[in-house]
Structures are given as C-alpha cells and as structure tokens.
C-alpha positions as CSV (number, residue, x, y, z in Angstrom):
1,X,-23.9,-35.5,11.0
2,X,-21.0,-35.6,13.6
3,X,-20.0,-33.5,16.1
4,X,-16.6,-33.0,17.3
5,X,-16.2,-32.3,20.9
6,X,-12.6,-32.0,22.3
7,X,-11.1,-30.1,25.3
8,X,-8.2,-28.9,23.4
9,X,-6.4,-28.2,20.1
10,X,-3.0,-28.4,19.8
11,X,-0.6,-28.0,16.7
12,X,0.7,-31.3,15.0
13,X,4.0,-31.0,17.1
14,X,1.8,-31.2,19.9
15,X,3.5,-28.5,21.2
16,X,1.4,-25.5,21.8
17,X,-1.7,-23.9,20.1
18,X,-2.7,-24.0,16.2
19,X,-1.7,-21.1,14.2
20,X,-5.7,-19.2,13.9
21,X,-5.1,-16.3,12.0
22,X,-7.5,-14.4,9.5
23,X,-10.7,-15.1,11.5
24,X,-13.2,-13.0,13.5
25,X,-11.8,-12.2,16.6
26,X,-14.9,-10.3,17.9
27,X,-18.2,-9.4,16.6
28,X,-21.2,-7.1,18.0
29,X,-25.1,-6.6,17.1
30,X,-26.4,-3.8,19.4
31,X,-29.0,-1.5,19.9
32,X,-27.9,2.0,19.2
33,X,-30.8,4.4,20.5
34,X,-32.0,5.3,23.8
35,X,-30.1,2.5,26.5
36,X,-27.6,1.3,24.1
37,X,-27.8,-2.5,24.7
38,X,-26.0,-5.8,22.8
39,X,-27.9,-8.0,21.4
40,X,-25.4,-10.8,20.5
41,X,-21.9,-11.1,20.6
42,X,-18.4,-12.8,20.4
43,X,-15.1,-11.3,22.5
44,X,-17.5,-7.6,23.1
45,X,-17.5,-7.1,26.9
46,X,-19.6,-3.7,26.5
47,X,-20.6,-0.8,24.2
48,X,-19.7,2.8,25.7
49,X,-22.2,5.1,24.8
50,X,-19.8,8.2,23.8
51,X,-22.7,10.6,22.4
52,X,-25.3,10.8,19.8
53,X,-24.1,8.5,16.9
54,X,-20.1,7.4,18.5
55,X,-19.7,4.3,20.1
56,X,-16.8,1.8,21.7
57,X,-17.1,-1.3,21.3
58,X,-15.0,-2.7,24.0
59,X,-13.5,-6.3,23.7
60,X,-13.1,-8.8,26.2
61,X,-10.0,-10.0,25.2
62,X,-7.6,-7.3,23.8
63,X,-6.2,-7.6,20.4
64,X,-2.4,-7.8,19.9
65,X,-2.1,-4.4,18.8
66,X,-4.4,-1.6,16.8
67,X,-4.0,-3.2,13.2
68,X,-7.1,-5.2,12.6
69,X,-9.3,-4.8,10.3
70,X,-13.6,-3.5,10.7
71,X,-16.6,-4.3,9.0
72,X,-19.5,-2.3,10.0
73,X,-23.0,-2.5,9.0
74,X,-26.1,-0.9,10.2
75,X,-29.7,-1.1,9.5
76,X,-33.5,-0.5,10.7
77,X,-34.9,-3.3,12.7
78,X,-38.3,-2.0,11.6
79,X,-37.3,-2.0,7.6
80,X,-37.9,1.7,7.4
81,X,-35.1,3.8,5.5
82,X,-31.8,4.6,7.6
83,X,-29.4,5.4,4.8
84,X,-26.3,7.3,6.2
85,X,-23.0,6.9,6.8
86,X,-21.0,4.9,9.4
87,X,-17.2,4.4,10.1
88,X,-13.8,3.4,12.5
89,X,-13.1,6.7,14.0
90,X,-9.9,5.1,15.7
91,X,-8.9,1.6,16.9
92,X,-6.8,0.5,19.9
93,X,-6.0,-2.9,21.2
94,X,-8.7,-3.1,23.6
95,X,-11.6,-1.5,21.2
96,X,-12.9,0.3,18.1
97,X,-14.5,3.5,18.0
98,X,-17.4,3.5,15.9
99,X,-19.2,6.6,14.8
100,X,-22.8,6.9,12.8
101,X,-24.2,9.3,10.8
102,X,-27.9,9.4,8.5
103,X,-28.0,12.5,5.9
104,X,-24.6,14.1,6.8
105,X,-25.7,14.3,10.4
106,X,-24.3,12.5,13.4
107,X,-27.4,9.9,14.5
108,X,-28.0,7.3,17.0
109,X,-28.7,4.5,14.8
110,X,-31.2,0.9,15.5
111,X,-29.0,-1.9,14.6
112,X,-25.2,-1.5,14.1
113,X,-23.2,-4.8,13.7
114,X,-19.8,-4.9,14.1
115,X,-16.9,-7.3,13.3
116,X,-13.2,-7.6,14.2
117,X,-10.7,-9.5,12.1
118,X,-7.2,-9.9,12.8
C-alpha cells in the first residue's frame, strides 16, 4: 500500500485548484437528546439546539449558496425502535435546518447523521 502525501493540488495547468465538485462538503453524527453534542464530523462547526426535535447544523465553511443537496439518517444507539420521520426544513449557505419527528410527533432523536453534498 502507498500513501500519497502532498502539500497541494493543483489543476494540470498548474494554475489554480482542481475542479472537486459532487462530493461531501460536510457531514455530522450528533447526539440529539438532552446536551446536544457531535460526535464526529467534517466542515460542521456546531449543532444549534432550536427545540425539541429541530436542529442547525452549522458549517464551518459556508457553501456557495443554498442549492445543495441532504441526506439524513437517524437511528437508536441502543438498537431499540425509533421509527419516525426526519427532514430539511430550510437550507442556507451557512447551514441546514434539520427537523425530527417519531409517530407523527416532533422528538429529540439519539443519533441523527447528516451529510452535505454540493
């Protein structure tokens, strides 16, 4: 196996930065209930705690504008049920808001992963 190690990238013209479009741009796992807390991320400076079950994921470094595109998923650490619902209530350039839901009802959820692709 080899690793690559370099200081920069440039494009083949040498003249500036490649071209990286159509990858993740920022990504979340955090802890929904009780102190909302990250567990690991990518380009998320914080999670704003808006009220039971709505959330902002905040980004370190804004996006160009408001059209990127979300995957959420969410999930009991512990295994236990937690169907529901979860989805982008709005997006800006410098974070999505996220909002959860279990049986119709707005609900602080375990794990809630998030990802940012533009």
């Amino acid at each position: 196996m080899s690793t690559l190690r370099v200081n920069s990238i440039s494009d083949i013209a040498g003249t500036g930065s490649p071209n990286i479009t159509q990858q993740c741009k920022a990504w979340v796992n955090f802890n929904g209930t009780g102190a909302v807390a990250i567990r690991a991320q990518y380009n998320v400076s914080s999670i704003t705690d808006r009220g039971v079950g709505q959330y902002t994921v905040n980004f370190t470094n804004a996006m160009p504008d408001a059209n990127y595109a979300v995957a959420l998923t969410k999930g009991n650490l512990n295994n236990a049920t937690n169907a529901g619902e979860y989805y982008l209530s709005s997006s800006t350039a410098s974070g999505a808001l996220v909002n959860t839901y279990e049986n119709g009802v707005v609900a602080d959820i375990v794990s809630i992963s998030v990802a940012i692709f533009r």
